[in-house]
Every structure is written in C-alpha cells, then in structure tokens.
C-alpha angles and dihedrals in degrees: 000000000000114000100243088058089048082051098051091041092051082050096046090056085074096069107063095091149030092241094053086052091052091050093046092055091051097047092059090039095054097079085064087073083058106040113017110027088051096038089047085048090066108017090127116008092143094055092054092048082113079072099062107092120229141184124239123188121186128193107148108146089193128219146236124233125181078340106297111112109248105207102173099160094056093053096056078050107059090036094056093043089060095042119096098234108098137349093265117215118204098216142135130285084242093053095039093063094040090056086038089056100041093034104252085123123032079217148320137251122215138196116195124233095244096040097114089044092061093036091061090041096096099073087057140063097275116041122195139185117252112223130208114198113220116188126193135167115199085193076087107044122333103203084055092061086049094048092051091045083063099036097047086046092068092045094059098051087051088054097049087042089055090047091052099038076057102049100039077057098063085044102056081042102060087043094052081052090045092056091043082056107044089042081060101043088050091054089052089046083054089048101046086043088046094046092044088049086055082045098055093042085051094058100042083056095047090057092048093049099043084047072059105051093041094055080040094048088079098049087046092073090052089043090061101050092054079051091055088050086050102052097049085063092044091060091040089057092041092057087054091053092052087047097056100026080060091052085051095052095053089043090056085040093062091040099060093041080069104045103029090081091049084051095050099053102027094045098104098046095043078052093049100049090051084056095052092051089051095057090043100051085053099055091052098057085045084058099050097051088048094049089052095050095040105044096076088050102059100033078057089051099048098041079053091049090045085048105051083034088063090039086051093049097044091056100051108036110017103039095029124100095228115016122201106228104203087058088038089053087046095054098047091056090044095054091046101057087045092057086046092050084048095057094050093043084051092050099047091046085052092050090043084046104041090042109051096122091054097051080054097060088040088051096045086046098052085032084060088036084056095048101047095042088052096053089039084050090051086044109049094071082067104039095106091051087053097048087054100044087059091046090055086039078050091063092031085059086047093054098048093052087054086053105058094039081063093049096044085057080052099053099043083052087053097040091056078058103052098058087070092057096056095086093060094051093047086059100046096044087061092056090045093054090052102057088043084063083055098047094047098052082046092058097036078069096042096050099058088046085052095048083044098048087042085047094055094030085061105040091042072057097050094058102041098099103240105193133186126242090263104038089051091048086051092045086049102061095042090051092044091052113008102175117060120206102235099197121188130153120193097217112017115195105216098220148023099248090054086055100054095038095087077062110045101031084066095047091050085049088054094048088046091060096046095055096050091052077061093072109015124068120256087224129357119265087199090060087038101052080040087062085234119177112277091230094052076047099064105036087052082056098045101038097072097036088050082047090053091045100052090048077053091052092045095056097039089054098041093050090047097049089047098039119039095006108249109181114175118201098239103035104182102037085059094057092046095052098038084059086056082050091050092050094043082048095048095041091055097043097054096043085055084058112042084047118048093019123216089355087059077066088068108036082051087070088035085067092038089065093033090060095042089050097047102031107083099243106141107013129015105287083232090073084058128090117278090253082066104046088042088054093039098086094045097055117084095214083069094064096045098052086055098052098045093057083061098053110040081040112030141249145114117335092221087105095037087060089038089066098036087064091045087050090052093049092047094042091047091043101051085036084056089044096043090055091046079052094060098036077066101047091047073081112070118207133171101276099054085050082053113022113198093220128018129181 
C-alpha cells in the first residue's frame, strides 16, 4: 500500500466518533494559543501606554526674570497631560509615593518647587541645574520603569532645550542691544572727531586770522581817518542829491497838473482806439496767413480752369465741322479771362512765395503792435492812477534824499569816534592771538585721541553679532539643540505584535507538531509488521501529520489576518513558505519520536527550548550568552525567524532563500533518519516487546 493511502487511512480513523473529531479539532486549533492568543496579548501595547496610570506632582513656585513669569513646571506639566504616553494624575507628593508603593501608579513624576528658579538661573550670576524626580518600582511592573526611563528621557531634553532656547535668547538679545549701543556710541565718537576737526580748523584759523588783524590793527587807524575824509564828502554830496531830488519833485509836480485832466476825460477813448488797433492788427495777421496758404492753391486752380477753357474752345470751334458762333464768341471770352486770372493768381503766388521772409517780419511786427495795443488798452482805464503814483514815488524820492544826507553827516560824526577806539582793539587783538596758539596745539591732541576712540568704537561694532528677529530665532534653536535625530527605518513594522510574529507563528507550528505525534502514530505498525519500505514508513507517518499542520497554518493565519491585522508584505510567499516550515516541523518531530519513543516526547520540548532561547526572537542573538550564539546557526527556527521578518516586513529575500534551502536539508534529513528508524523497528527485540518507559 502507497504512502499517501496509509496516510488517509491513519486520518480516517479519526472519524469514527465523535471523541476522535473532537481531538482532531483540537489538535489543528491548538497553534492559535501560540501564535495568535499571545501575539494578540501584545499586539499594541505602545499604543495603550495612555492607559497606565501615573502620578504627577507638581510643585513648581515659579519664578520672575527681567519681569516676564517664568513658570517652567507648569509647562512640563501641560505638555505631559496632552501627550499620549500615560493616564496623568495631578496629586501630592504624599499621595504619589504612597500609589507608587502599593501600585495604584507605575510611577510618579515630580517638579520641584524651585525648578523654574533654577531654570531661569542661567541667565544670572549663579546658575544652577533644574531637577525633575522620577520614582518606579519594578516591584510593579518592570518593562513600565523601563518604558518611563525612555519616555521621561526625552522630556527632559526637551526641557533643557527650552531653558536654553530661552536663555540663548536673551543672549542673542543683549548682544543685539549691545551692538545698537555701541553703533551709537561709534556715530557720536564720528561726530565728536568730525566737530573737533572743525574745531581744530577753527582755531588755526583763528590764529591766522587774529596774526591778520593784528598786522591790520595799525593800518586800521589810518583807515579811519581816510574814512573820516570820505564821509565828510559823503555828507557834502548827499546834501547836493536832496537838493536836486527836491527841484525834480516840484518840476513833476507842475507837469502832471497839466495832463492829469486830459487823462480824466479822454481815458476811454484812449482805451478804445488801442483796442481798435488791437483787433486790426489781428485781422490783418489772420489775412496774411491766409493769403500765403492760400496763394499756391488758387494759381494751381486757375491755371487748371484756363486749361480745360482753351481745351473747351479748340474742340468746338476750331476742330468742329459747323461751329455754332455765338458759343464759339462765349468761350473765347471765357479762356481768355482764364488765362488772364492764371497769370494773377501766378503772380501773386510768386510774390507770397518770393517774399516769405518779409510776411514774417510783417507778421512778428503786427504780431508786437497787437500786443502792446492790447496792454496799453488794459492800461488806459488806470493812466491817471499811475500818473499820480509816480508823482507820490517823485516826493518819496525826495524824502529819502533828505534822509541819508542826515546820516552821512552821522557816520562822519562816529567814525571821528572810532579812531579812538582803535588802540584798544589793537591791544586786545594781541592777547587774543595769543590764546588761539594755545587752543590749536590742545586740539591737535584731541583730534588723534578722538580718530582713535571712532576707529575702536567701529570695529568693536563690527564684531558685536546684530541679528534679526528671525536669524536669532533660527540661531536659537540650533544652538539650543545643535544635533537632530534623523530617524528612518527601511521597513517599519506598524505595530508591536507584527514585530514579534516571525517569532510566535513558528513556535505555534512547532506546537502544533508536537501535539499531533500525541495521537498519531510517528510510523505506521501496520506498514512495519507488513515488512513495508522505510521509506513508504516514514512518509505514511509524516503525510497526515504535514495535512494537520497546514489546516493549523490555515486557522492561525486566518484568525491573525482577521483579528489583529496582521498584513505581511509579501502575503503569499509567507504562506508558501510558512507551509515548507510546517513539513521540516513536522519531519523532525516525528523522527524525535519514532526514534527515541516516549523520551523523544521530551527532547522534542528540549529543542523546542533550545530553538526560542537561541533564535533571535525578542532581543539581537548577539545580547545573549555565547552557548546561545554557538547553537544559533545549527537550529532551523533560527532561519525561519529571519526569513519571516523579511518577509511580513520587507527586505531582501538573500536570508528567505537562505532558509528554503535549511528547511529542505532538515526535512530531507529527519525524513532519511525516520525511515532508518524504521529499517531498524521492522526487527522486533525485547525491549520494544517490553519498553522500559511509555507515555
């Protein structure tokens, strides 16, 4: 009988009642305990870390710095109250280490009550460091403590990088305010160097000036007496203009007595002939341009008419057969005083064309007569005003005349005083001179300490960092917290539980194995009493027990793609190579069996063990001890974990195809030994008539 007919016959057996259905059901269910009940356990458990209670206790006083309250603790707090990580309880420090003791917290939290104080301390004399308590008890739950280690970590990087954004701030602030000043200061230190240099030019030319006046200060004496000469004749001159300024004045007086009544009665119509000639003179311009434009144009029209006239007269009396004379008469009067029409409009063209410079002046020249008939004509209503004005600028002339003869006559009176005076200048401008010298050698001092004062004042400038709002925000936050943690991660798994399945969905295959040896047989004793082929042997043992696996693997990946969600990358490979894992299992575990009896029950769990502790499943192989790393190559499991992180979560395929070829040599292999197994039972001895342990 074939091997895949012994196989169907040892599974039919299990239909025959309802006792061996139920086995068999519970045989292919039990891998979900494995790989679905304790994957589904912990499929999240980051992402329900909100649910683990804490403590927070909160005693920050707070604090106040350059007059803005500094309230650091609060801050952690809100901050940690709308983050994700942990259900946070507001309580006293009393009440936090008493939960943290008895479990009602994993562990507390706790803000000092000087922590902004010595937050904000780094901006001051004394800086200090701020400390946040954090309190565990792994007597509660070990893995939280760890968690919180990581998760309060990070909180307090973000709080030393906020107290140093701050004060880096402050920092990039005052020097900003430091560079204002000291720009300011340098612009003062220009001006001051600019107005000493004026200073210093000043004075030098003070001195140069007061050496003048005191080489002037003798020939001023002789200056004023000349003066004095002078203005004696000034006064004696001015006396002759008021004199005669006063005789003019009494002769315009008498003229206009005679002409303003001529101008009072005859104004209008003086007003109304320069209008006239106004207008006149206008027309006439209008008429010249006209004449000029027009002149070509006509002697062209009439040369056309005496043309066409002649033509006229040629064709109907002298060219026609019977001409009609009184027609004839009419046309020839017609043509010739065309021709003679022709000839003045030729004439006149050639005067209007051989004269044009003259019309221009003519025109400029009416164009002058308008304008000045037309202001005379505005002017002529107000003749006799005007008359009268100049006759009132006439005394005024007169008056004022009368004026600086008087003060001629003054200043050759002061001028008599101020050679007097002289002297006293001539003495005051030596001592003068003499203080200038001092002043000048004082600045020349004063203006190289001032260049050098502007010069340091703009480089120390130069060098003080003035930064804009945004460039000192953004040197801020690099300086606050210079390295970035670029994380990237070239297959992320999304969750916990699709991390750890590589490692749970082979152990429930393995399981699986082990519990269908329980109640099938590892080879068949009906193919063994009837002396069948070993090979035959061991492929009757291992058929039904690859069938159960594979409805194993079936239900435990239904239920975790439906359940949890689980969604490998590469879906169907999985399952492909999942099913290779379920007939290497199953090889191994069958040739533990049919070859060491009920012990092989128990090395099968010995490998079992040997496999979870050296695969790699939970942390890198290499943290283990060095048994574990030595035995890691050499176990199958090992390969398979590997491969199936590459392929639930992606990757190359080098390792996938690593471990195809591992599952083929073990299957082959156990399938080889099972069958020598079975070359070697086909010989029945005493101790397999009498076993000395069964299970």
């Amino acid at each position: 009988m074939r091997s895949p007919k012994l196989a169907a016959l040892e599974l039919k057996r299990f239909g025959r009642g309802r006792l061996p259905r139920a086995a068999i059901v519970a045989v292919v269910l039990l891998p979900l305990l494995y790989g679905a009940l304790y994957l589904w356990s912990f499929w999240d458990p980051y992402g329900r870390l909100d649910r683990i209670p804490v403590a927070l206790v909160n005693d920050d006083a707070g604090t106040t710095t350059d007059g803005d309250k500094v309230a650091a603790g609060d801050e952690i707090a809100e901050r940690l109250r709308d983050s994700d990580v942990f259900t946070w309880h507001e309580v006293g420090a009393a009440e936090a280490r008493e939960g943290v003791e008895n479990g009602t917290y994993y562990l507390s939290l706790t803000v000092p009550e000087d922590f902004s104080r010595r937050v904000a301390s780094g901006a001051g004399d004394s800086p200090e460091t701020g400390a946040i308590e954090v309190r565990t008890n792994d007597a509660n739950n070990y893995i939280v403590g760890q968690i919180s280690r990581t998760v309060f970590a990070e909180v307090r990087t973000a709080a030393s990088t906020e107290a140093s954004r701050s004060f880096l701030d402050r920092i990039f602030i005052s020097f900003s305010d430091i560079h204002d000043r000291t720009e300011k200061a340098a612009r003062g230190a220009d001006d001051l160097k600019g107005g000493i240099g004026d200073a210093k030019k000043g004075s030098a030319d003070l001195a140069d000036g007061l050496k003048n006046a005191e080489n002037s200060a003798g020939r001023l004496s002789g200056g004023l007496t000349k003066l004095t000469d002078g203005a004696r004749d000034v006064e004696s001159g001015s006396r002759g203009i008021a004199d005669g300024t006063e005789a003019l004045a009494d002769k315009v007086k008498a003229l206009a007595t005679g002409v303003r009544p001529y101008l009072e009665d005859d104004g209008a119509a003086i007003g109304a002939a320069a209008r006239l000639v106004d207008e006149t003179s206008g027309t006439l311009r209008t008429r010249l341009d006209e004449l000029a434009k027009g002149a070509p144009t006509a002697a062209t029209a009439a040369r056309a008419s005496a043309a066409e006239l002649t033509e006229a007269h040629t064709e109907r009396c002298e060219r026609a057969q019977s001409p009609d004379p009184g027609l004839c008469a009419s046309l020839q009067r017609a043509r010739d005083t065309a021709v003679a029409v022709s000839g003045v409009a030729d004439d006149v063209d050639t005067v209007v064309g051989g004269n044009t410079s003259d019309l221009k002046k003519l025109d400029t020249q009416l164009a002058d007569l308008q304008k000045k008939a037309a202001d005379f004509a505005a002017a002529a209503p107000r003749l006799d005003e005007d008359l009268a004005a100049a006759v009132s600028r006439v005394d005024a002339l007169s008056t004022g005349a009368k004026k600086v003869a008087d003060g001629a006559d003054a200043l050759h009176r002061g001028l008599t005083g101020a050679a007097s005076g002289s002297a006293e200048l001539n003495t005051g401008v030596g001592k003068l001179k003499k203080g200038a010298g001092e002043l000048d050698g004082g600045l020349f001092k004063l203006v190289d300490g001032s260049s050098e004062l502007a010069g340091g004042l703009h480089e120390g400038a130069a060098k003080i960092p003035d930064h804009g709002e945004d460039d000192r925000d953004r040197r801020t936050e690099v300086m606050a917290d210079p390295v970035a943690l670029a994380n990237s991660s070239l297959h992320t798994a999304p969750n916990y539980g699709t991390g750890f399945a590589p490692y749970f969905i082979p152990l429930a295959l393995w399981v699986g194995a082990m519990v269908a040896y329980m109640i099938i047989q590892p080879m068949n004793r009906r193919a063994l009493a009837a002396g069948a082929s070993p090979w035959r042997i061991a492929f009757a043992g291992w058929l039904p027990v690859l069938g159960i696996g594979l409805a194993q693997l079936a239900a435990l990946m239904a239920v975790l793609r439906f359940g949890p969600g689980l969604e490998p990358v590469r879906g169907v490979a999985t399952v492909a190579f999942l099913a290779l894992v379920v007939g290497c299992f199953a090889a191994i575990v069958q040739w533990l069996n049919a070859r060491f009896g009920a012990a092989g029950r128990i090395l099968v769990l010995a490998v079992l063990m040997l496999q979870l502790t050296s695969a790699g499943g939970t942390y890198p192989v290499e943290t283990s001890p060095g048994f574990f790393n030595a035995i890691h190559p050499f176990l199958p499991m090992s390969h398979v974990v590997e491969a199936l992180r590459r392929l639930i979560t992606g990757g190359g395929l080098e390792p996938v195809w690593q471990a195809t070829a591992v599952l083929l040599l073990f299957t082959a292999g156990a399938l080889a030994l099972t069958a020598l197994t079975a070359r070697r039972k086909q010989v029945w001895t005493l101790d397999r008539l009498h076993p000395e342990l069964t299970l």
